[in-house]
C-alpha positions as CSV (number, residue, x, y, z in Angstrom):
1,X,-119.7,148.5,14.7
2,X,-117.3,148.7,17.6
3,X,-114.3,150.3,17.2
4,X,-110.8,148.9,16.3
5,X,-109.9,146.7,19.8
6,X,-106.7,147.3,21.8
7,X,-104.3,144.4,20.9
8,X,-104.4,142.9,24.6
9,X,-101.6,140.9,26.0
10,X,-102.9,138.0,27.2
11,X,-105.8,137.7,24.5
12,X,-103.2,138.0,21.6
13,X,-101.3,135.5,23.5
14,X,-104.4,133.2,23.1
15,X,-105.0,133.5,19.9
16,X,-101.4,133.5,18.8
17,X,-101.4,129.4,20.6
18,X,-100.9,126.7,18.2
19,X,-103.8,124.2,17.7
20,X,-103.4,120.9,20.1
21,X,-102.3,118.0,18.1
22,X,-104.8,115.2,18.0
23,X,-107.5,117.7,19.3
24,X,-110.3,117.3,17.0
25,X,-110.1,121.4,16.1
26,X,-111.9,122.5,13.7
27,X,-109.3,123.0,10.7
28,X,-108.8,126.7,9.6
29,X,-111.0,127.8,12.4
30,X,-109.3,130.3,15.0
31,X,-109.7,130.6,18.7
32,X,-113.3,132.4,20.1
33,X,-111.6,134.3,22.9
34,X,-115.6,135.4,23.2
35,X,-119.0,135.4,22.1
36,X,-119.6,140.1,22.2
37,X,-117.6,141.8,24.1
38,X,-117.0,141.1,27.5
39,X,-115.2,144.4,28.3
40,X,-118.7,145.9,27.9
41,X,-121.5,143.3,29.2
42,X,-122.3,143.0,32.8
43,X,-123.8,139.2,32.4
44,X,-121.5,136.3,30.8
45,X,-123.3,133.2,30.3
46,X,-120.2,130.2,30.4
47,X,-120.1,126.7,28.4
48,X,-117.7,124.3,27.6
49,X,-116.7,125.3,23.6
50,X,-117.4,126.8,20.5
51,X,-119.5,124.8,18.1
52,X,-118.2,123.6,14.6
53,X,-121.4,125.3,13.3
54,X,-119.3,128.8,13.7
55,X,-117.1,127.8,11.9
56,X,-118.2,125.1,9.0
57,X,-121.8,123.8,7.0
58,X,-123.4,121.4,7.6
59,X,-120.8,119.4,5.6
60,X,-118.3,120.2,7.3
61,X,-117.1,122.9,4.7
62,X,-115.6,126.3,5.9
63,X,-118.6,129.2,5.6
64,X,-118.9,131.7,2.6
65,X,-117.5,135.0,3.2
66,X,-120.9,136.3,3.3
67,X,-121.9,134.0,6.1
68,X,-119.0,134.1,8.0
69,X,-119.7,134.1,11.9
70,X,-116.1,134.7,12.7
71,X,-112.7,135.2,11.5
72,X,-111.1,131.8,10.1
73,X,-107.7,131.2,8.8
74,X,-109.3,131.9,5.1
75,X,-110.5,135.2,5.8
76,X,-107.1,136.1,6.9
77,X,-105.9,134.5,4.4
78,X,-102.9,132.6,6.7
79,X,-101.6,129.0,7.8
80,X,-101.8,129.4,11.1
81,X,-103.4,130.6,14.1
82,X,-99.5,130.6,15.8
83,X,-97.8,133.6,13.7
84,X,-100.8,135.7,13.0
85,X,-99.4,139.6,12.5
86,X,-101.1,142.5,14.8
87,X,-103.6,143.4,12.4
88,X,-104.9,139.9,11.8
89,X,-105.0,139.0,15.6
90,X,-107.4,142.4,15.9
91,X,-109.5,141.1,13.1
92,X,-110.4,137.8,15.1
93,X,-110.8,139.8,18.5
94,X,-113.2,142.4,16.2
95,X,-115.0,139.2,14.7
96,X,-115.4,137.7,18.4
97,X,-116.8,141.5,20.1
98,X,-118.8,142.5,17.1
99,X,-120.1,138.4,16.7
100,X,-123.7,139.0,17.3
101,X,-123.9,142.0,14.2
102,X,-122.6,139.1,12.0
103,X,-124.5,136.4,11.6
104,X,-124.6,134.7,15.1
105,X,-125.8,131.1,15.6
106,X,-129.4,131.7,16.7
107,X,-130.4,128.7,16.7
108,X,-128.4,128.3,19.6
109,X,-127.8,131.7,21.1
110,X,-131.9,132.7,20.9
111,X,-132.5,130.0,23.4
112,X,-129.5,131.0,25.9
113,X,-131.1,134.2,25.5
114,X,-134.2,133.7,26.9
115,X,-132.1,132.9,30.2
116,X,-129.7,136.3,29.9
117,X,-132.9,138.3,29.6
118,X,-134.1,137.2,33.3
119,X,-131.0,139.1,34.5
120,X,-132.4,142.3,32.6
121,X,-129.5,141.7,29.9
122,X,-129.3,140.7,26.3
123,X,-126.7,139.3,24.0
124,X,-127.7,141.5,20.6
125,X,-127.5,144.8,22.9
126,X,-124.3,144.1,24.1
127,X,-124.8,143.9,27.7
128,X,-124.2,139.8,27.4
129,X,-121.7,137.7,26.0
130,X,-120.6,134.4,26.2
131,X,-117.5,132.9,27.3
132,X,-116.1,129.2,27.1
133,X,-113.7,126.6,29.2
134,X,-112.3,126.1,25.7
135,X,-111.5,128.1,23.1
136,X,-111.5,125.9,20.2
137,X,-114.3,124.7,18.1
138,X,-113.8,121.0,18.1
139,X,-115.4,118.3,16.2
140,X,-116.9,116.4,17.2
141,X,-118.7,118.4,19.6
142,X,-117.7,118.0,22.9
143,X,-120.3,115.7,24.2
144,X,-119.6,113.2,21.4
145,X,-115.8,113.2,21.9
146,X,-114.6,108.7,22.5
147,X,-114.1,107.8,25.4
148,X,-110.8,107.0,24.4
149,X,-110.4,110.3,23.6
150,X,-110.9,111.7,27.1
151,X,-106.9,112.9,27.8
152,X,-107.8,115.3,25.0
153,X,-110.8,116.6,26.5
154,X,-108.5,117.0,29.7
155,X,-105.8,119.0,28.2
156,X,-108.0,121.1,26.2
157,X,-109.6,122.0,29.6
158,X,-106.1,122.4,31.4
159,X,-104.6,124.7,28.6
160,X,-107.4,126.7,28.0
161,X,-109.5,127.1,31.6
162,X,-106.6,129.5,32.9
163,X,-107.3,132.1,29.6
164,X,-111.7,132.4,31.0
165,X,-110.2,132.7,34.5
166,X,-108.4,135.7,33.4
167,X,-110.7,137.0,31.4
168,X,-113.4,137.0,34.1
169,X,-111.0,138.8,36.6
170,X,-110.3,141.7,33.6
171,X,-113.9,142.3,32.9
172,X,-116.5,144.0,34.5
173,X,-119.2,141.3,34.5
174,X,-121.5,141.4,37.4
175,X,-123.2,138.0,37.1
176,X,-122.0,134.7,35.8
177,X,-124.6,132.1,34.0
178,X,-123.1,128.6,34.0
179,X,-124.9,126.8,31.4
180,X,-124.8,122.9,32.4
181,X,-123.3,120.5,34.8
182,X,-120.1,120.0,33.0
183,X,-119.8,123.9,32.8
184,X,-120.3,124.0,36.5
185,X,-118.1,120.9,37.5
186,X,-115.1,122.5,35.4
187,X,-115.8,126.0,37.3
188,X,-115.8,124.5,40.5
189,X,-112.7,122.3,40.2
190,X,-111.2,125.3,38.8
191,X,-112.0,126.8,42.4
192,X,-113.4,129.6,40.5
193,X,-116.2,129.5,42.6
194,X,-118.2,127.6,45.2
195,X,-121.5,127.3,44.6
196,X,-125.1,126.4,46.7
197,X,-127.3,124.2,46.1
198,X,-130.7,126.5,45.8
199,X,-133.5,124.2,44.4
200,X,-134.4,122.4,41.5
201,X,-136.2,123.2,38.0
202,X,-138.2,120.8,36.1
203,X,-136.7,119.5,32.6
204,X,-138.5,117.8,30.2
205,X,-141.4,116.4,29.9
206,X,-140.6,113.2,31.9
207,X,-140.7,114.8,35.6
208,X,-137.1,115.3,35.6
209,X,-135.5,118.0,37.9
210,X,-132.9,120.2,36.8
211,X,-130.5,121.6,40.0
212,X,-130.1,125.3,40.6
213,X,-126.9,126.9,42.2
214,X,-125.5,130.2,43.3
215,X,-122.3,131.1,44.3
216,X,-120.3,134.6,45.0
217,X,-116.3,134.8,44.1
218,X,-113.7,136.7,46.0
219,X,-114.6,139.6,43.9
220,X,-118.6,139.7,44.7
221,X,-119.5,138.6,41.0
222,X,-122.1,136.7,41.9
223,X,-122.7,133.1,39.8
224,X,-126.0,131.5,39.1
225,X,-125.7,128.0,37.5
226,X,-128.4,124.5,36.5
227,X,-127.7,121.5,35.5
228,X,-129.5,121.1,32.2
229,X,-128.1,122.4,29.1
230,X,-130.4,125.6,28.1
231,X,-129.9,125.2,24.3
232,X,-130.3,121.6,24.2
233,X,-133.1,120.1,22.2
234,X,-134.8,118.5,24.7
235,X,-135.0,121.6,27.1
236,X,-138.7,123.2,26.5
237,X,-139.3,126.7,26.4
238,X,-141.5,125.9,29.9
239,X,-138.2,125.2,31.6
240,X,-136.4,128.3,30.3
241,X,-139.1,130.0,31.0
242,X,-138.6,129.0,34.8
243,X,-134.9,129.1,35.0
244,X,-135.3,132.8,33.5
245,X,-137.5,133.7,36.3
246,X,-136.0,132.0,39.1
247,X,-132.7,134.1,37.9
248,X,-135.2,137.4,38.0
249,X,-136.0,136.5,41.5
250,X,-132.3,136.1,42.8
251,X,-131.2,139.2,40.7
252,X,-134.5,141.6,40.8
């Protein structure tokens, strides 16, 4: 395990914010300031939130202790996320850098993966992690918020998008993965960075085409981003497989 982490400023800051009313947060669940620890990986791979499946069952009932993925409000046995003490606030930033010797989502994470290892990286050695526009696990998950409910979506995004700015510019990441078009939309709005269109990868089965883009920021880290959603059940292990070497190419 990794040692203790320093109580950071800004992160505590984060974790210390009080849940969004109305926001479809996942009760008792904390916020994922990351996914590993980004202070150590040189590749971040970037989405839009934290599933409710880190948090809850699949009926919607907080996890056992001994399948805990991260640090809820139970664990630390308090109300709120708002007035967490020192000690507890390094708990959930231990539980987010030390996530993938717990009992990570692999589901989901394995098939990201086979996209981080193109760069020569990999999320269970530590020289990965994952980062998201928002903090909060929500449910429903994001793409199934109402419509109606699409001011909530936008403040979640305005609140939290400033934190992963930050975060990037602290770190010592080398590449960026933006996993999606709404991940790259929110990135570029966020004039985080501009990105290129550099061809297209197929998705599917159907003859669909999945766009590919690469961008630098002010600070050289250089950002690689597609369209389709890499962990999403209708993306086949053929067009992982060709994203993955496409982002060997660029960074070999």
């Amino acid at each position: 395990m990794n040692p203790e982490p320093d109580i950071v400023g800004y992160v505590a800051e984060r974790i210390r914010r009080a849940v969004p009313l109305g926001g479809h947060v996942v009760p008792r669940s904390t916020p994922v300031v990351s996914f590993g620890d980004h202070t150590r990986a040189r590749v971040a791979t970037v989405g839009i939130n934290p599933s409710s499946r880190e948090f809850q069952d699949g009926r919607k009932r907080l996890l056992p202790d001994d399948a805990k993925r991260l640090a809820d409000l139970d664990l630390l046995e308090a109300e709120s996320s708002s007035d967490l003490p020192d000690p507890a606030v390094a708990t959930v930033m231990k539980w987010c850098r030390n996530y993938f010797q717990h009992h990570p989502y692999t589901r989901w994470f394995d098939k990201l993966n086979a996209l981080v290892r193109g760069a020569g990286a990999d999320f269970y050695d530590g020289t990965a992690c994952h980062l998201d526009l928002v903090q909060w696990a929500t449910d429903p998950v994001w793409g199934a918020f109402p419509k109606a409910d699409a001011a909530v979506q936008a403040h979640l995004l305005a609140e939290d998008a400033p934190f992963l700015r930050r975060q990037l510019r602290a770190a010592n990441i080398e590449l960026v993965l933006l996993n999606g078009r709404k991940v790259i939309e929110q990135v570029e709005r966020l004039e985080i960075v501009t990105l290129q269109d550099r061809g297209s990868t197929p998705v599917g089965k159907q003859g669909k085409r999945s766009r590919r883009l690469e961008g630098f920021a002010a600070d050289g880290t250089r950002y690689l981003g597609w369209t389709l959603n890499a962990s999403h059940s209708q993306t086949t292990d053929d067009n992982r497989a060709a994203l993955a070497a496409w982002i060997g190419q660029v960074t070999g």
